[in-house]
Every structure is written in structure tokens, then in C-alpha cells.
N, C-alpha and C positions, 0 to 999 in steps of 0.2 A: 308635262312628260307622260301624259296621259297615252299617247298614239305613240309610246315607244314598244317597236318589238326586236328580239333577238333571235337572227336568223343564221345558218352557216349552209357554206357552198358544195361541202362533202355529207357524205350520209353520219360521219361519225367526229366530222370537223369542229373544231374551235365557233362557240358563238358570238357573232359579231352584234351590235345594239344599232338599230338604224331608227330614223323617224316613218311613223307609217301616213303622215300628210294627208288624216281625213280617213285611212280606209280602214275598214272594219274588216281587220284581218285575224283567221284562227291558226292554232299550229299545225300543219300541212299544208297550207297552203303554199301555190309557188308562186315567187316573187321574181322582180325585174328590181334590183339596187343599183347604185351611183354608187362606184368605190376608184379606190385612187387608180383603179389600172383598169377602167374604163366600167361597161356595162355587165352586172352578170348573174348570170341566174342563181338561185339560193331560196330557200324551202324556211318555214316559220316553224320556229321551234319552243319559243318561248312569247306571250303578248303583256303588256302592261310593264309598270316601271320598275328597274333594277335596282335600285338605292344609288350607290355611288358609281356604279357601272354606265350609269348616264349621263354621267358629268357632263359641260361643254355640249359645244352643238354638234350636232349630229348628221350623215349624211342623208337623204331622202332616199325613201322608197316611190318609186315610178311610177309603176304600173302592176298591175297584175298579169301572173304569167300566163300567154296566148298558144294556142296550140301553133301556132310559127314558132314561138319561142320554145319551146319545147321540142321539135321537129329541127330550130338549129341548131340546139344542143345538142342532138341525137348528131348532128353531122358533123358538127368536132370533134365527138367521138371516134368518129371513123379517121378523119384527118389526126388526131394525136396517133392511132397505128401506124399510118402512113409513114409520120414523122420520127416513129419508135424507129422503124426500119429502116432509114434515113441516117439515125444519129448511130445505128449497131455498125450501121456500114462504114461512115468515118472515124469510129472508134476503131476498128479492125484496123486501116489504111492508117494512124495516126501510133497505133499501136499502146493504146493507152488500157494499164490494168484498171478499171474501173467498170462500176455492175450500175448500168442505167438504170433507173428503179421506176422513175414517175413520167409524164410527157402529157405538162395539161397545157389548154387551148382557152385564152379569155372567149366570154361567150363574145362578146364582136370579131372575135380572128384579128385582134393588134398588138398583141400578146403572145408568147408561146416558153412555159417553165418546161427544162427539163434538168429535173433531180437526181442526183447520184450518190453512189453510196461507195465509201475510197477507206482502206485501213490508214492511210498514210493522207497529207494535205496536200493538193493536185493543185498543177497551173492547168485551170482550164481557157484560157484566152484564143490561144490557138485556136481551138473547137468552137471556141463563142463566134470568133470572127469569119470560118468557114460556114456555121450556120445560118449565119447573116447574108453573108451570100447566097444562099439558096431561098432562106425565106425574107419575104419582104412587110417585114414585121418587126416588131421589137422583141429580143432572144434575151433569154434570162436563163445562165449558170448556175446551178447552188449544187453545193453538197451537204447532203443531210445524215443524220446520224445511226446508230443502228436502233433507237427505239420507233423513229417515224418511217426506218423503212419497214418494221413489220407492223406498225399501224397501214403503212400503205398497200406492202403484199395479204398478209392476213394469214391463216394458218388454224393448225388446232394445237391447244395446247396440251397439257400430261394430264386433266380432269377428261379430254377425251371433248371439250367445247370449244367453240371459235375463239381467237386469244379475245383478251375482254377490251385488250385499245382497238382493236381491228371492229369491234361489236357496238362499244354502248361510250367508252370511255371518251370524250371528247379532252379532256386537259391530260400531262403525264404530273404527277405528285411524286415527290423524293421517294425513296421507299430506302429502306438502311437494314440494316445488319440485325441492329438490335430489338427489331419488330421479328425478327425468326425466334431470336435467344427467347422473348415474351412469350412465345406461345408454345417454347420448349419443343423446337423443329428442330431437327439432325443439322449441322449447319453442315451439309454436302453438298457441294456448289451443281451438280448435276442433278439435283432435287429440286430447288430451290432460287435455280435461272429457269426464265422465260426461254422464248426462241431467239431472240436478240443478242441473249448472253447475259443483259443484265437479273438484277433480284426482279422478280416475280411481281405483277400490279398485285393482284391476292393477298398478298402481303402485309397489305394494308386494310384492307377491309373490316378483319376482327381484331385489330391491336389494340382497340378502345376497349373491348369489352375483355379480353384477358389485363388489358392493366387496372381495369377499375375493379376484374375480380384477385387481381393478386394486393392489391392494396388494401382488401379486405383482410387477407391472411397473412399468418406469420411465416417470415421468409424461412428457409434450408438453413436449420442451424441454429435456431430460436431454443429456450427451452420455454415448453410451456407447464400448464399443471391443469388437468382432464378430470372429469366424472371415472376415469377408469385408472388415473396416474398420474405421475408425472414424466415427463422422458424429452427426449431432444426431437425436434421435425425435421425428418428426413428426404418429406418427398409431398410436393403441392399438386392438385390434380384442380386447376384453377376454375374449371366449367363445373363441375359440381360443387364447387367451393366448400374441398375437402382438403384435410391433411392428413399426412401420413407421422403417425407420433412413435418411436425407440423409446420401450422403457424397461425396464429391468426384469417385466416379466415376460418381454414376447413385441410383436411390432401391432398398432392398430391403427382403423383409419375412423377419424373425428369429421364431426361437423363443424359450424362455426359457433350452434349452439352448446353444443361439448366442453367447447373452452373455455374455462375460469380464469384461469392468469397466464400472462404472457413475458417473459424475460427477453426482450430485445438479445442478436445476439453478441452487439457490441459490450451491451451489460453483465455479460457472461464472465464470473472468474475461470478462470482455466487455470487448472493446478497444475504448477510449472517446478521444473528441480532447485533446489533451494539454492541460491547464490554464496558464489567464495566467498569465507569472512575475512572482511574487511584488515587491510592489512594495521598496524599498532600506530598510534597519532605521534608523530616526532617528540624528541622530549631532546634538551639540552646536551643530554651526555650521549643521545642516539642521534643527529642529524640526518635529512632527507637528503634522496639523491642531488636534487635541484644547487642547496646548498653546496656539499660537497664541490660541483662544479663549481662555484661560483667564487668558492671559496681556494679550490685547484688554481684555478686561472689568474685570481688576485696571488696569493702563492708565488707564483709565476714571473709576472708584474715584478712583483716585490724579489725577487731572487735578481732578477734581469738588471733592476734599477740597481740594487746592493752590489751586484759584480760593476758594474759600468761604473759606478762612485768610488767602489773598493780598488779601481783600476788607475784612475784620474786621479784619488788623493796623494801618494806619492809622490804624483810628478808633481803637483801644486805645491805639495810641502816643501820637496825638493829646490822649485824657483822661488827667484827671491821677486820681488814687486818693481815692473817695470818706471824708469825714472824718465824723464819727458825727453833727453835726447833719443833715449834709447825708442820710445814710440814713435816718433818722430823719424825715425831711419828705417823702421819696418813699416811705419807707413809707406813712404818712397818708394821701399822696394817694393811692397805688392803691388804697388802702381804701376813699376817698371815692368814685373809680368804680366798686368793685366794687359800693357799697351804691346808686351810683344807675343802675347798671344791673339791678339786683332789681325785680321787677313784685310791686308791691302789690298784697294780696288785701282785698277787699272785708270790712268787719266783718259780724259774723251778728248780729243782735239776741238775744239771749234770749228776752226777752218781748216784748208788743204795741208799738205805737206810742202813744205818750205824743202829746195835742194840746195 
């Protein structure tokens, strides 16, 4: 993996890892690759082996770039105009809201991308298939997003310099929220977007070196104890890796060597208003609510059962003990209502009707 070098096709593009097959190539140099969508020119940016970026086999490097090859590039160039003009024209006729953004040309001309950039998700088929018709090539749709169209256009950004994906940035890295809160930025969305719209690449650049300085210090709210006091930390100033310390004589700002002791400010008592006392522990002759109910309800039970027993002993006392005719005749009968409260069902004939 010794002749492995890493080359890309755009000045600010993604680096590709190809085999250099013998040639004793520097960065600048221009190159002739083998890639999946044919022949194409691409510039040496990085030489020697990647670690695991090399994995697997590798496509080859050709040749070295010839002034014809340089000279046909120059003339794709001109043909992706052509073809910009081309596609503005049946996007008008087609009537499609979409902002054509890119229009490249494989360096052999078997190839032709053209990228757009849509708020909404677009059928471009129709367009694919009328492009195809005019060029006699292989037509490639994509819509891409709003960070690679302003790596694509370019621009200046609010420092007043070329944005930094359009300049030097070849990968895009997450960038979040809480890389602004670290470095104690205004979080005002019109501060703090790019041109794109989203958070700002910059973003990321010093968040290592404000979090390794604030891990030094004690957070907003800490109490500490100083060569000048003690008092609460009211305010971190992390580049100078200073704090600002509240103490009963006045406000001061410390260094790291200033401070003797540190109160985390989870550790912190905070004097809080003394809680209701506690109401008196049940005793025998006081019962708790709980009881009461439970005691209500059995009450209850027992009231319901004594009336319904209190109601039925009468009449029991009252009859005398049934004698075995006598069971014997009320059995019958209930039988006789059980059978004439049955609803007869209609006979089914078998066969026809007999006249």
C-alpha cells in the first residue's frame, strides 16, 4: 500500500484513495483515474498509505495528466454551459419550481449530473427522460441539499471570508446547538446560521478548546473558598480561565491558582422553609382516615346483611318444614312454568305439501 494516493475531482471535493501503479506521484499533481462512471481527471492531494482508508483493492491510476487532457477538460467546461441553458429552458416549459444548482460532464462526455436544489421532494423523471432525448449519453437526476449547494455556489460569509465548505472544507461534520451554549454565543439564529441556513461550520472549530477550558473550572453556581473569600461563581470567562466569584464583600474575578476549595453545586445546602409538622401518629382512641373508611363500608356490609336476615327471619319462623309431598308438588309446578315459558319453534317440513 505503499503507491497509495488520495486524490479528489473538485478543488474542495471529497478525497478519493486510488492505487498509484508504479508512479512517483506529488500533491498537485494531475491525474487520469479509473472510476465507476468511466475516465476522469482529479488532482493529488494526499500520497502514501491511509490506515484503514485503504482497505480492499483499489482502483488504478492511468496515467498522468497530458495537456489534451487538460484542454478536454477545459472543453466540458464549456459544454456543462451549454447544457445549463439547455435544462433552464425545459424547466421553464415543464414548469417545475426548482433552482438548478450544478451541471458536470464526465471527463470522456458518457456522463452528464445535473443537481438541483427543491424545498419539497420533486419527481424528476419526466426531465430525466426529455434530457435523454437530446443528449446521447447517460443523464443522471439528483437533488441535493442546502449544505452542498453552498459548498457548490460559494459566497462570503459574516467574518467577511469565502464560506469555509466552499474554501478548504472537503467533509461536512455535525455541528449542534450545544457547541454555541460552550463557547457562551447569543444563541440568535441569525447570528449563528451560515448561508445555507443551517449552524455555522466555525462552530466547531474551538469547542475542544472551550470544553477542556471549562472542565478546568467551576461551573455557574459552585461555591468556592479564594485567597480573598468565600462566595458563590457567578460568571466563567473560559479563555482566560477565569472566574467570576459573589461574596459578601463585593464581586471579584480569580484565577485557577486563586482557588482553594471547591463546593460542587449539587453539594450545595440551600436553605429552604422549614416543612409542616408532621401530622400526630394514629393511636386506638384516634383512628386514621384510611380506617375509618374501611371501617364505614364494613358498617355498611353489616347494616345490609342484618336488614336482609332481619327481613327473611320472620317468614322462616313463620313456615313450618316442608314434608316430601309437599316438595314433590312444587317441584312439578315449577317445572310446568319452566316448560310454558319455552317458545316453540315452528316444525320444518321435510317434503312438499301434501293437498
Amino acid at each position: 500500500m505503499d503507491d497509495t494516493v488520495g486524490v479528489c475531482f473538485k478543488p474542495t471535493g471529497k478525497v478519493y484513495y486510488f492505487s498509484a501503479q508504479g508512479l512517483r506521484l506529488q500533491p498537485g499533481d494531475q491525474v487520469v483515474a479509473e472510476t465507476s462512471r468511466g475516465q476522469e481527471l482529479a488532482e493529488v492531494v494526499r500520497t502514501g498509505p491511509q490506515g484503514e482508508k485503504t482497505k480492499g483493492k483499489l482502483k488504478p491510476i492511468l496515467r498522468r495528466a497530458t495537456e489534451e487532457d487538460v484542454a478536454r477538460c477545459q472543453e466540458n467546461r464549456h459544454r456543462e454551459d451549454e447544457a445549463r441553458r439547455v435544462c433552464q429552458r425545459l424547466l421553464k416549459q415543464m414548469e417545475l419550481v426548482v433552482k438548478l444548482v450544478d451541471v458536470e460532464y464526465a471527463f470522456d462526455a458518457t456522463h452528464i449530473t445535473f443537481s438541483f436544489a427543491s424545498d419539497d421532494k420533486t419527481d424528476f423523471r419526466e426531465l430525466q427522460r426529455r434530457l435523454k432525448e437530446i443528449y446521447d449519453c447517460e443523464v443522471e437526476v439528483r437533488q441535493i441539499g442546502v449544505r452542498d449547494q453552498a459548498k457548490i455556489l460559494g459566497g462570503l460569509g459574516p467574518c467577511g471570508r469565502h464560506l469555509c465548505c466552499a474554501a478548504f472544507l472537503r467533509n461536512f461534520q455535525p455541528v449542534t446547538i450545544r457547541m454555541a451554549k460552550d463557547q457562551d454565543i447569543a444563541l440568535n439564529p441569525t447570528k449563528i446560521s451560515g448561508q445555507c441556513g443551517r449552524l455555522m461550520c466555525c462552530l466547531r472549530y474551538e469547542h475542544e478548546l472551550y470544553r477542556d477550558a471549562r472542565g478546568k473550572l467551576p461551573g455557574v453556581g459552585a461555591e468556592v473558598r479564594t485567597t480573598h473569600g468565600s462566595g458563590d461563581v457567578t460568571g466563567i470567562d473560559a479563555l482566560r480561565e477565569r472566574v467570576t466569584v459573589t461574596t459578601p464583600d463585593g464581586t471579584i474575578e480569580v484565577g485557577l491558582d486563586e482557588l482553594l476549595d471547591v463546593t460542587p453545586k449539587q453539594a450545595r445546602r440551600v436553605a429552604e422553609p422549614a416543612p409542616p409538622p408532621a401530622p400526630p401518629a394514629p393511636t386506638d382512641d384516634t383512628p386514621s382516615d384510611a380506617p375509618k373508611k374501611r371501617r364505614r363500608r364494613g358498617s355498611r356490609r353489616r347494616r345490609t346483611g342484618s336488614v336482609a336476615e332481619g327481613a327473611a327471619a320472620p317468614q322462616a319462623a313463620s313456615e313450618k318444614p316442608p314434608t316430601a309431598a309437599g316438595a314433590q308438588a312444587e317441584g312439578a309446578q315449577a317445572g310446568g312454568q319452566r316448560r310454558r315459558g319455552r317458545r316453540r319453534r315452528p316444525r320444518r317440513s321435510g317434503g312438499p305439501a301434501q293437498s
